[in-house]
C-alpha positions in Angstrom: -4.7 -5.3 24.9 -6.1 -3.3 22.0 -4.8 -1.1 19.1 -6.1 1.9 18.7 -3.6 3.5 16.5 -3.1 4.5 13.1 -0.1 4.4 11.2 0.2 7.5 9.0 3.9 7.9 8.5 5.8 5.1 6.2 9.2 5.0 4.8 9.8 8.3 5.8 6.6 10.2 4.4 3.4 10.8 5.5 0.8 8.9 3.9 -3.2 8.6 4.3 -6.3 6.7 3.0 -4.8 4.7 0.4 -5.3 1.1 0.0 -1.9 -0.2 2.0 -2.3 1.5 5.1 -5.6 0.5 5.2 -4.7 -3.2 4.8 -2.1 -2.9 7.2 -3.7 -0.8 10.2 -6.3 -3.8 9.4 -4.3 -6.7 9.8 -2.7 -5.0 12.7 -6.0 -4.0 14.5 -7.1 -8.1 14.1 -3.9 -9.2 15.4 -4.8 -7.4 18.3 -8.1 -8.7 18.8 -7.0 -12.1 19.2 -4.4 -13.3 16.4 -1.2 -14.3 17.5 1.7 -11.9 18.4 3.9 -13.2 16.7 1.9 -12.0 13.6 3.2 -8.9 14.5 6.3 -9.6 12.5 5.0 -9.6 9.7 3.0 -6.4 9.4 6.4 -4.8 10.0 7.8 -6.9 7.0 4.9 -5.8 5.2 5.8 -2.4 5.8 9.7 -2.9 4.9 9.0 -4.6 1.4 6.3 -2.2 0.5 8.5 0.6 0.8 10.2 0.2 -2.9 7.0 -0.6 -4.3 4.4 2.1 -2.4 3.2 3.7 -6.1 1.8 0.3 -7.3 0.4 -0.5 -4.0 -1.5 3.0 -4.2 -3.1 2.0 -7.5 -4.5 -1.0 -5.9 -8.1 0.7 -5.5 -7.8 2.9 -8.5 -6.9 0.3 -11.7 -9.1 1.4 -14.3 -9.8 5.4 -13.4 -8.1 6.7 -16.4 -11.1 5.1 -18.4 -13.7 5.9 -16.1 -13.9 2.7 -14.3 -12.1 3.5 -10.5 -12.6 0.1 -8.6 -13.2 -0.1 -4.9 -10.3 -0.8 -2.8 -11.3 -4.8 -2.2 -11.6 -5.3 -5.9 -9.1 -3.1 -7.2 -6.9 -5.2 -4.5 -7.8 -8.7 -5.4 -7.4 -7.8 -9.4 -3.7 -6.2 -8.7 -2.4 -9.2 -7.2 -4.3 -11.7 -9.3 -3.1 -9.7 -12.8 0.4 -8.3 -11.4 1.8 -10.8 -9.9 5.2 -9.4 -10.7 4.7 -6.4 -9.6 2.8 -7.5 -6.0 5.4 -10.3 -5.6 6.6 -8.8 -2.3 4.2 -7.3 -1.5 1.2 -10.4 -1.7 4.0 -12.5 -0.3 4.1 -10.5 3.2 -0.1 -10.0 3.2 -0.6 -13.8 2.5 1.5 -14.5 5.4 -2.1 -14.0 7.3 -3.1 -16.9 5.6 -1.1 -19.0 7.9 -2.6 -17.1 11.0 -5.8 -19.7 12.6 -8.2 -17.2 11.3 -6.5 -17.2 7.9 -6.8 -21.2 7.9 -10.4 -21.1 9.0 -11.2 -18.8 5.8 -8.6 -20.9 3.9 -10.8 -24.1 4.4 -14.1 -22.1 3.4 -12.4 -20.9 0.0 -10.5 -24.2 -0.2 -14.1 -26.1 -0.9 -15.3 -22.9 -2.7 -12.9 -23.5 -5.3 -13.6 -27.1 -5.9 -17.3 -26.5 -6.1 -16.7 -24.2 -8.6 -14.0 -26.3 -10.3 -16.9 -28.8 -11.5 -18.7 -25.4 -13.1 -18.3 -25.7 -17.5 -15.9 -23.3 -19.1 -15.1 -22.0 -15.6 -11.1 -21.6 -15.0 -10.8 -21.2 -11.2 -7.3 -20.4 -9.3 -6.1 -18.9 -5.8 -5.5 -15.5 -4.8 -5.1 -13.0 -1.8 -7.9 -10.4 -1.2 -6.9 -7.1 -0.1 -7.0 -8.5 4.2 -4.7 -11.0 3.4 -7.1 -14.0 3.3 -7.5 -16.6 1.0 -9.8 -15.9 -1.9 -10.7 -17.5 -5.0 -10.6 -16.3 -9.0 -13.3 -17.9 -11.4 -12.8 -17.0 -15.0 -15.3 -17.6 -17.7 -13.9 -17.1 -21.6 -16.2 -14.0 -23.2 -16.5 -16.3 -26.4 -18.2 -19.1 -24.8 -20.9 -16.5 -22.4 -21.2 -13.9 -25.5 -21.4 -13.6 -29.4 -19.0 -11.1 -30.8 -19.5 -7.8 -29.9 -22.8 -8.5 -28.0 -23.8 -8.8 -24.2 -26.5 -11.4 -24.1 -25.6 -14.5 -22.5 -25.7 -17.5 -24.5 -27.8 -20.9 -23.7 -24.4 -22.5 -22.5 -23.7 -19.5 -20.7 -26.7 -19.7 -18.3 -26.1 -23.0 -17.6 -22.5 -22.4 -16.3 -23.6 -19.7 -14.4 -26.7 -21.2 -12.6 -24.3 -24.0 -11.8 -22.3 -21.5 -10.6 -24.8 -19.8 -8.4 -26.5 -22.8 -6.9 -23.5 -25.0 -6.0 -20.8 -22.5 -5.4 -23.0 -19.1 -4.2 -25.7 -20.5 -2.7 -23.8 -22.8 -0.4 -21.5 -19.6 0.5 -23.6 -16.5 1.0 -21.0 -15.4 3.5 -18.2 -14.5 0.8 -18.5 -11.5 -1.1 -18.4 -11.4 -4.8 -17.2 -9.0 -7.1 -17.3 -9.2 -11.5 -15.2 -7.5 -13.7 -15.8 -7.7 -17.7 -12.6 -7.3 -20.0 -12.2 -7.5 -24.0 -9.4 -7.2 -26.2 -7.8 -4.5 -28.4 -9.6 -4.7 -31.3 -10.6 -1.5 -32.6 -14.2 -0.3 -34.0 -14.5 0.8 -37.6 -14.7 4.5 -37.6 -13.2 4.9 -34.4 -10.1 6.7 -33.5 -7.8 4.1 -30.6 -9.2 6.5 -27.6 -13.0 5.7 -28.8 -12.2 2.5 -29.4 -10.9 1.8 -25.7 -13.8 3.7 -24.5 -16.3 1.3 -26.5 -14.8 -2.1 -25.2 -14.5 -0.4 -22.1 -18.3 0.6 -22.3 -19.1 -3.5 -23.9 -16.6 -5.8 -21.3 -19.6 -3.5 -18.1 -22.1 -5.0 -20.3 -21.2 -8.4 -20.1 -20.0 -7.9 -16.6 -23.5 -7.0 -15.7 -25.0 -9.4 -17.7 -23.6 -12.0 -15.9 -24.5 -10.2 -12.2 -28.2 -9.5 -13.6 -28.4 -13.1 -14.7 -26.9 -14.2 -11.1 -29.5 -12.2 -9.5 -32.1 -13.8 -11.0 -31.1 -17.4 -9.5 -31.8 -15.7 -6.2 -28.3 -14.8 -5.2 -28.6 -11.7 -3.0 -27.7 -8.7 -4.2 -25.9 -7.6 -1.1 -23.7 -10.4 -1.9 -22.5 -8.9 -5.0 -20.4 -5.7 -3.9 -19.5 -4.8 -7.1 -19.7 -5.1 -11.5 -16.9 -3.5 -13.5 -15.5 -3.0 -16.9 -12.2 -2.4 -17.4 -12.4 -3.0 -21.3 -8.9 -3.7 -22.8 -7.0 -2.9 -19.4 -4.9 -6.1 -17.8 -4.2 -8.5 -21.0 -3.4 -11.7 -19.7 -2.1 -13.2 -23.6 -0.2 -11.5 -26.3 -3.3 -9.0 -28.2 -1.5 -9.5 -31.5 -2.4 -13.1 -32.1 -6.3 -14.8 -32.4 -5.8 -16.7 -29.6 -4.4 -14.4 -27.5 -7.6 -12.3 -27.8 -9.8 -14.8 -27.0 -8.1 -15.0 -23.6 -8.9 -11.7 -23.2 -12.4 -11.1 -24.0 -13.2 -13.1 -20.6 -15.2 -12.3 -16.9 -13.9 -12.9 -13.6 -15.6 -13.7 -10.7 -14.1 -13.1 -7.4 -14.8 -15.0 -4.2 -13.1 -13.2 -0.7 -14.1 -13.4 3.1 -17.0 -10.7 3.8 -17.0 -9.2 7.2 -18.9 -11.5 8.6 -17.0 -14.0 7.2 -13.7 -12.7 9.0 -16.0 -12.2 12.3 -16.6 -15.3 12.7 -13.3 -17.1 11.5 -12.1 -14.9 14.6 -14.8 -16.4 17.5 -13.9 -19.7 16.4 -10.3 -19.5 16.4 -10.8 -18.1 20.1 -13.0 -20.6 21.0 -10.5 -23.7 19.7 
């Protein structure tokens, strides 16, 4: 049985090539290829919740366009429900129901030892999240203060050793999983600057630092086709309060994200048939 549809209409209106439908005529499609039916269930509760929420889902692949920074739609995904989670509540909920699918707990497994390899990596703060399929993926989020002086991009001696850590226990070990960086700083401003250049300059500085960190990857030997994308999305997506010192600090930071390539999923899907 196959699925060779594509759903276009959704809560009433016709919708195309945004980041939801995608997902869903994805998870649909591998349900078909061999995932249980029962699965089916929950694409249509997918569908249901996302109705009240459609506009944020949309953004998904486009945080960060109104400063020049669009992200593509596996990034944008995986920092909406990392950084949102109130607003992707329902909708991360019904996705990460995949998770519990065999292929979800063959991936699961992979990112479950991902994440405690990187766990022994200094200054690293790692946590779970959901990529954009539905699978299992992992955050890693190193603090700008200990990678970076202020207001510069060149990785500090302590830095390069948290990241070739990094690349040769975590990376190395999983050159299957895709990764993808994005810098952020905070709100301070730049002297002489009106609050628009200002944004535009930390916007500019948090890309630096985010390809700092990729360039310096690189040159451990990670692949460069494992890195699918570097981003700056300057002061965008606070995670602490901007108008105290140590809210700042939290967020002048990089994260690295860790989710199931293509080849990862393909194979997650010949072994679940084969069990």
């Amino acid at each position: 049985m196959q699925y060779n549809g594509e759903i276009k209409y959704f809560c009433g209106e016709k919708h195309t090539n945004n980041l939801l439908l995608t997902s869903i005529n994805t998870f649909i499609t591998d349900i078909m290829k061999g995932l249980k039916y029962y699965a089916l269930a929950l694409a249509a509760a997918l569908m249901l919740n996302a109705c009240g929420t459609m506009s944020n889902t949309a953004k998904g692949g486009l945080i960060g366009g109104s400063s020049g920074a669009a992200l593509g739609a596996a990034l944008g995904a995986l920092i909406a429900k990392s950084g949102n989670k109130g607003k992707w509540a329902g909708i991360a909920g019904g996705i990460g129901a995949v998770a519990g699918t065999a292929v979800g707990v063959i991936i699961g497994n992979r990112m479950d030892k991902a994440k405690k390899a990187a766990e022994q990596v200094a200054n690293a703060q790692v946590e779970e999240t959901i990529d954009q399929n539905g699978y299992q993926a992992v955050k890693v989020t190193f603090d700008s203060g200990i990678l970076f002086p202020l207001s510069g991009s060149t990785l500090s001696a302590t830095a390069q050793s948290s990241l070739n850590k990094f690349a040769n226990d975590v990376l190395k070990t999983n050159t299957d999983m895709n990764v993808g960086i994005v810098g952020y700083t905070d709100n301070t401003p730049f002297k002489n600057s009106s609050a628009e250049e200002s944004a535009q300059k930390n916007q500019q500085l948090s890309l630096q630092r985010a390809t700092a960190v990729s360039q310096f990857l690189l040159s451990q030997g990670i692949s460069s086709g494992q890195i699918k994308e570097v981003a700056g999305l300057g002061e965008q997506n606070p995670v602490a309060d901007n108008s105290t010192a140590a809210g700042k600090a939290q967020n002048r930071r990089v994260e690295v994200y860790l989710y199931a390539s293509q080849e990862m999923i393909e194979a997650a899907q010949a072994q679940s048939q084969a069990q």
